[in-house]
N, C-alpha and C positions, 0 to 999 in steps of 0.2 A: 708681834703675833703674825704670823703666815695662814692665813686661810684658803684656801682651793676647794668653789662647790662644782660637781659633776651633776651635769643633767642629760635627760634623755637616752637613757643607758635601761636594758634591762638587765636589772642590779640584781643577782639571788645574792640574798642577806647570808644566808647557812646558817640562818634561825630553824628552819623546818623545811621539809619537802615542798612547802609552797608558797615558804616566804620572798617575796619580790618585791623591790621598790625600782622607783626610777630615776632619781637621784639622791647625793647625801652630799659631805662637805667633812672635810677634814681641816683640824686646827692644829697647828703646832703637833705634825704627827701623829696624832689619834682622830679619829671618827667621833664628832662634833653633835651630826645629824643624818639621820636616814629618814625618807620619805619620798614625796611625789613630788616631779618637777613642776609641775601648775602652781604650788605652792612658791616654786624660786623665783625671785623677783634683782637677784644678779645679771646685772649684764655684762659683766667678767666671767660668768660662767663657762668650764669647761664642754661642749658640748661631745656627747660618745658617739652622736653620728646614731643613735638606735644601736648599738652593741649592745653585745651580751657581756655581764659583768662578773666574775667569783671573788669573793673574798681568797686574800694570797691561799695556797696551797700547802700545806703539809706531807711532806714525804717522811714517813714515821718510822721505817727500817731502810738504813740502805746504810754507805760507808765509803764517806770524801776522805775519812784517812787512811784506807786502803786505797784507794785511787788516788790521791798523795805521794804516796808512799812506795806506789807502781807507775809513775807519772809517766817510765820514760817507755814504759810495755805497749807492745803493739797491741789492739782490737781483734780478735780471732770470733769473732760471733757468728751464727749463721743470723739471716741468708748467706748472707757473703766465703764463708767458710763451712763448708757441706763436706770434706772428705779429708782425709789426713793427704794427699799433693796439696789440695788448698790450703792445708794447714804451716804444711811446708813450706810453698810459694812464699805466701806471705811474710812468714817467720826469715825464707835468705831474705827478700827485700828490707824489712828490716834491717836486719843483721847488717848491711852495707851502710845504714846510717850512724852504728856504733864504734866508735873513733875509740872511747879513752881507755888506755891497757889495760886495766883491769875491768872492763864492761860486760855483762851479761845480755844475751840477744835474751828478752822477756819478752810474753805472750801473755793475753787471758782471754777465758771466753769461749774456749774449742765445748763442741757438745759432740762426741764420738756418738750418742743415738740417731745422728741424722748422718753418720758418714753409712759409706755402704757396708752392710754388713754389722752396724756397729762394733765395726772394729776403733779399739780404743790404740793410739800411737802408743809408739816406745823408744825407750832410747835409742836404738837401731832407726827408726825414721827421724828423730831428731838429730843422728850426726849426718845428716844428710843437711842438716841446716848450716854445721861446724862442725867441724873435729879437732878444733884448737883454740874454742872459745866454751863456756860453759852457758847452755840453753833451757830454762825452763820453759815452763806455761802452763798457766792455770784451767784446770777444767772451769766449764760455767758455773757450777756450784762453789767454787776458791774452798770447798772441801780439800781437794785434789789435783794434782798438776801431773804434767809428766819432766821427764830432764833426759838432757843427752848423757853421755858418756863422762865427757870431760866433767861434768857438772855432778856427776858421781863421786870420782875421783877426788874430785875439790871438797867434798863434803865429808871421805873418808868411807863411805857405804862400799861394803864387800859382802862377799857371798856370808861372811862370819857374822857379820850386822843382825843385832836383834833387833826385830821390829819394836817401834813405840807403842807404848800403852795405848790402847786406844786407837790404832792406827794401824798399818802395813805398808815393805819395802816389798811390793808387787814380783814375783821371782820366774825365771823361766823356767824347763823341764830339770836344767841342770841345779836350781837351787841359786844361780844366781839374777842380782838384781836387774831388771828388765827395764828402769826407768816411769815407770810407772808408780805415785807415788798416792796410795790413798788413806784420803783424812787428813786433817790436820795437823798431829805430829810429824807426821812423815816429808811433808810439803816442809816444813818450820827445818828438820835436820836438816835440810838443803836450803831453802830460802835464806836459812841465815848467814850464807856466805855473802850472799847479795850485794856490795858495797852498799849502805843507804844513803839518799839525796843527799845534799847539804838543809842546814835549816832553810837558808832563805828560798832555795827550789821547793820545799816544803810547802812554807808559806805561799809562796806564788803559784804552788798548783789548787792550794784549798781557795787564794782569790780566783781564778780561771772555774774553779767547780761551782765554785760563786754565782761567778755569771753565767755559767752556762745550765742550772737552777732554773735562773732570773727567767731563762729564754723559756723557761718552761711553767713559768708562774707558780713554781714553788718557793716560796720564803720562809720557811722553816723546818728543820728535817734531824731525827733523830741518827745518831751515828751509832752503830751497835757493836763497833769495835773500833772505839778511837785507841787502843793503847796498840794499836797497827804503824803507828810512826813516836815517836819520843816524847814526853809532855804533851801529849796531845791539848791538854787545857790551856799552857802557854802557846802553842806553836798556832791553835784556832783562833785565840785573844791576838797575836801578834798580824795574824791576816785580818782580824776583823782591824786594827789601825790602817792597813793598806789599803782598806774600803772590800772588804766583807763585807757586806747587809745582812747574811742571811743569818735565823734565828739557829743555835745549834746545841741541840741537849746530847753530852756527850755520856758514853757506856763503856767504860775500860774494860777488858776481859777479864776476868776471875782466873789467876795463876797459880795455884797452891802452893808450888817453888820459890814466887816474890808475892808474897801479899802484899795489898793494898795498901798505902799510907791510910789514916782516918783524913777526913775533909776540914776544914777550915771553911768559917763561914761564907767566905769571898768566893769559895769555889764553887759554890750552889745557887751563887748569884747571878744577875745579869741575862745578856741577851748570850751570851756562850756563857756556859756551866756545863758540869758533872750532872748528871741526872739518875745515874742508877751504876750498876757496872751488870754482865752479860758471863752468864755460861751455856757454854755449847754441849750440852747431853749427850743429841746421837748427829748420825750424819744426813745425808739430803736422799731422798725417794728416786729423783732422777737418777743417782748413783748404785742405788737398792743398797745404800748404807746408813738409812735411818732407824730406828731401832724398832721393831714389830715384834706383835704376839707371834701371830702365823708366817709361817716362811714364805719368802718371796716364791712367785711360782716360779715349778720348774725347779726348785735349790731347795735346802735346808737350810738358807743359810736367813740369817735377822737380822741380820747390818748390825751396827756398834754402836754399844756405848761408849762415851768417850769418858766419862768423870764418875765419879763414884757416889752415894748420898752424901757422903761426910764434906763432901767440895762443896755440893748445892746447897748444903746445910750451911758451910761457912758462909756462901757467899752472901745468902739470905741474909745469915745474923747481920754481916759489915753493911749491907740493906741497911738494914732495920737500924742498928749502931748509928750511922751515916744520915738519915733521914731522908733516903734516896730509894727509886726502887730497885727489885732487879730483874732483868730479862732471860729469860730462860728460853733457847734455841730447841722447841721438842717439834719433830715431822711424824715420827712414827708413833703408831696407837700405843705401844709400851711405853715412850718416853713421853709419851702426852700421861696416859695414868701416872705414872710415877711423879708428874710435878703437880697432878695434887693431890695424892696420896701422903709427899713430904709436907705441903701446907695449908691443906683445906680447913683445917683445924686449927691454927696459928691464928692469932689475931690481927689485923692490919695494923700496919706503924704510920700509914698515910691520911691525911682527908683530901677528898675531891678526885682522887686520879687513884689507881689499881697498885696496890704496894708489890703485883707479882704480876709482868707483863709474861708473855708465853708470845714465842715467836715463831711464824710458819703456822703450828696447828693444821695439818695438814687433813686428817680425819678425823669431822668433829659429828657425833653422832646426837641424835635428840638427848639419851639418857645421860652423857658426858658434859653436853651443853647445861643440864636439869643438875647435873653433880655440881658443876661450877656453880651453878645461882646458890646451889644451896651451902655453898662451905662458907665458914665464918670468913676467912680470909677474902678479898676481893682481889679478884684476877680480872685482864685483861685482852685482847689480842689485837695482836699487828698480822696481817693475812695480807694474800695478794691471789690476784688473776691469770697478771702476768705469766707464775710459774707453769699451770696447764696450759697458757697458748703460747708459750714459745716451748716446753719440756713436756710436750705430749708424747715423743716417740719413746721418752723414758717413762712417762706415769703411766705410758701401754702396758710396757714390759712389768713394772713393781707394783698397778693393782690390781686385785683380784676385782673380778666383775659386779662381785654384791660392794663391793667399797668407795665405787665411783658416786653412790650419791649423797656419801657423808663427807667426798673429796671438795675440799673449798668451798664448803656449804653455806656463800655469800650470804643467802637473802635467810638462810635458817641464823645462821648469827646475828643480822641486822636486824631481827625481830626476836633474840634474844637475849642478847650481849651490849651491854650502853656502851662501856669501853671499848670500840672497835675502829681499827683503822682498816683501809687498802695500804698498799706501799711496794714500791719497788726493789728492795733486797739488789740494788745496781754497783757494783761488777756484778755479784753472783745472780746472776737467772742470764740462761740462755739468748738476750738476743740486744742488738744491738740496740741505744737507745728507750733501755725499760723504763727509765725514769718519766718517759712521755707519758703523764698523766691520762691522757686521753685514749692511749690506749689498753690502760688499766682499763678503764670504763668501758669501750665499747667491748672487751672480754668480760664483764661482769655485764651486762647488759643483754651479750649477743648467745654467751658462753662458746662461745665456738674458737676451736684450735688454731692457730696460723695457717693449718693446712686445711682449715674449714671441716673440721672432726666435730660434731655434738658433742658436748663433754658436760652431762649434767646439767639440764636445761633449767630443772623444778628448781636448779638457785639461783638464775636470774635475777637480777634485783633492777629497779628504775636509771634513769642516768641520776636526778636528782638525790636518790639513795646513793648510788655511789659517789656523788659529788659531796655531798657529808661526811664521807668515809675517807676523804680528803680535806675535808673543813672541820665544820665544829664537833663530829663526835672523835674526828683524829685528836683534836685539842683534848678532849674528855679523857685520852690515852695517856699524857705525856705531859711532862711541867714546863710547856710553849704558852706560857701566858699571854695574853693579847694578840692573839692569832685563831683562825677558824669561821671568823663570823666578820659582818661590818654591823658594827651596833655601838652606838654610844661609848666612850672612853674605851674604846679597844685600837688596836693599830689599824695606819692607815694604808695596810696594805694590798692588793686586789692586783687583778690581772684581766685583761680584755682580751675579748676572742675575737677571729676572724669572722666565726658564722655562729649560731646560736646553735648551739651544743643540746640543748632540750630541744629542738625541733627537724634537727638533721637526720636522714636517714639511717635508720641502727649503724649500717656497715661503712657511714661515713664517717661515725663520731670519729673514729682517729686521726683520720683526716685533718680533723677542727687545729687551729693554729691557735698561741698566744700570739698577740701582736705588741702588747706594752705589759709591761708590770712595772707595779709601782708599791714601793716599801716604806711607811712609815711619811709618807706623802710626799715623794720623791721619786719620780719616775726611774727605774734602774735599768731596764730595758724597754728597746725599741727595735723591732723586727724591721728590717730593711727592706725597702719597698724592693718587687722585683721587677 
């Protein structure tokens, strides 16, 4: 038996907004005891020095097999990239590190709302990167990318090219394609020349995202499009033998050209598992490609639907079939109706967690909120902050002024919705670094933009409220068993701060550092002294 007690720590359990202890003891990997260090009478005791403590973290949407899967792509995020020459810059620099013949110079992360002009690149500024290599790069949303020439070429796109369902090959005055490639399909026609890693560079970038988690005191985290690299459920189980810790419920994408295998029990098990699989409805607000009643202003136009009822409908059933949930990608007010319009009336096939998560919800209004509670089915949401403070010069442009205060209605969902998590959606949101927990928080706390814009102050919510929305009610989302909380036979996982996070000045919380995490009673990081 391995025992380790911790004292003198101020411990939040993520029992409730004000539950706190000051030390506990973990046994053989689980949480033994929680309580007050007066009580410890160990003199092997670990001492926390007075730190502040969270139970591990939860990132509920985000995707290490896309970042996998894009291992060898440069970072184009602002700050750091503000104009399409920066965008460029970086993209040759790059480019000089790419040796093997058949290599792609890959980017992601550009947000054309913050260059001048919101001018969005084209292939015309990308052969400025090559003209004899083929260059993508993903917009912030990994909705949409742009490519150069060559990279047209290689994929067979000509002026004759029908656009994809769902999608568009972005065209100049003449009708032909300009490199610009939006949605999903459209990025996939190209992307999938890509040569893809080998497995074991796979592997090795899912253990490097691993750790780099770790450094952020997340230890568990939903992936919402593992079927982004190959087997995904093999290729996470083969990282976690190279020393993965983290816990990882994975979401294949709903494909109606390859369905799904059905699941076998083994795959629903364990600390990596299948947990649901994911369709993508409409597109992303930043883009004004998400699906809305009313037109974006300024346009007639209502962004896209990508999939039809009959796909949602399938994917549900394999849901339900599967004993798994499913996640549904709706930003705009139409594609949020429509996913429960298809299942508000359906019955749940889950206990304890949401058979129908909803992902983004980007405008959730009181009587929409009132609709959810009251459909038979039980729904969910994974929401973030992040998006308005780093993609505010695109949520200027795509909302209309009465819609900002149903926009990311943090503290209206935290007082109405059990199942809810925060999360960082990292590649896709604007900025570099979104996974930084703490800066989710001090944006749900501060509500204020990168560029210090008000953005909906009445949904403010506590740091302690948003620190649950990371802990035990993210666990309430997702089938991350023994994660959320430190309480009796659950993991013994947690993460130490540098400064106390409930006491810091609003506009420091981001500031606030992890300096250890420790998983399952096993320290897995340690922040290097500076």
């Amino acid at each position: 038996m391995t025992a380790t007690t911790f004292v003198n720590g101020r411990v939040f359990t993520g029992e409730s907004e004000t539950a706190f202890a000051s030390a506990f003891r973990i046994v053989d990997g689980l949480v033994d005891w929680v309580g007050e260090a007066a009580d410890v009478h160990d003199t092997d005791a670990v001492d926390l020095g007075g730190r502040t403590v969270l139970p591990g973290l939860i990132d509920s949407h985000t995707h290490p097999a896309l970042l996998a899967g894009t291992a060898v792509a440069v970072e184009c995020f602002p700050p750091a990239v503000r104009s399409v020459d920066d965008l460029v810059a970086v993209l040759r620099s790059h480019a000089a590190t790419v040796t093997a013949a058949d290599g792609w110079v890959l980017g992601r992360g550009f947000d054309d709302t913050k260059f001048p002009g919101g001018a969005m690149p084209t292939a015309a500024d990308l052969d400025r990167v090559s003209t004899d290599r083929p260059v993508l790069v993903w917009r912030c949303d990994a909705h949409s990318a742009v490519c150069n020439t060559v990279a047209l070429e290689v994929a067979g796109i000509s002026a004759t090219t029908p656009d994809p369902e769902g999608a568009r090959f972005e065209r100049d005055a003449d009708g032909c394609p300009n490199g610009i490639l939006t949605e999903i399909a459209a990025v996939d026609a190209v992307a999938a020349f890509i040569p893809a890693p080998s497995r074991d560079e796979q592997v090795d970038a899912i253990v490097a995202i691993g750790d780099e988690l770790a450094s952020r005191g997340i230890v568990a985290v939903c992936d919402l499009l593992s079927s982004r690299i190959d087997r995904p459920l093999d290729t996470f189980r083969a990282a976690a033998e190279r020393g993965l810790r983290t816990r990882v419920a994975l979401y294949p994408g709903w494909d109606p050209a390859a369905p799904l295998d059905d699941l076998g029990p083994d795959d629903r098990d364990g600390p990596i598992r299948v947990a649901g699989v994911k369709v993508v409805l409409d597109g992303a607000y930043s883009n004004r490609t998400a699906w809305v009643h009313e037109a974006y202003p300024g346009s007639c136009d209502h962004g896209l639907r990508l999939v039809d009822d009959d796909d949602v409908l399938a994917a549900g059933e394999w849901a339900r079939r599967n004993g798994v949930q499913l996640a549904v990608h709706a930003m705009g007010d139409r594609a949020l109706d429509r996913v429960v319009e298809l299942f508000e009336g359906q019955e749940p096939w889950l206990d304890g967690i949401p058979s129908v998560r909803i992902e983004h919800a980007t405008i959730v209004s009181d009587a929409y909120l009132a609709r959810l509670r009251a459909a038979r089915m039980r729904f969910g949401i994974a929401t973030h902050t992040v998006f308005f403070f780093a993609e505010y010069d695109g949520y200027e442009k795509a909302l209309r002024v009465e819609q900002v205060p149903d926009a990311y209605p943090i503290a209206r969902l935290y007082a109405g919705l059990d199942p809810l998590a925060l999360s960082s959606d990292r590649p896709a949101t604007a900025w570099s670094g979104a996974d930084d927990v703490m800066l989710s928080v001090e944006a749900a706390v501060r509500r204020r933009t990168y560029n210090d814009v008000e953005f909906g102050p009445e949904a403010s919510i506590t740091v302690p409220q948003a620190l649950l929305l990371y802990t035990s009610r993210a666990a309430r989302l997702s089938p991350l068993e023994g994660v959320g909380r430190l309480a009796p036979g659950l993991d013994g996982s947690f993460a130490v701060l540098d400064r106390d996070v409930f006491s810091v000045p609003d506009d420091e919380i981001s500031a606030v550092r992890v300096v250890e995490t420790w998983i399952r009673g096993e320290r897995v990081y340690r922040r290097a002294q500076a």
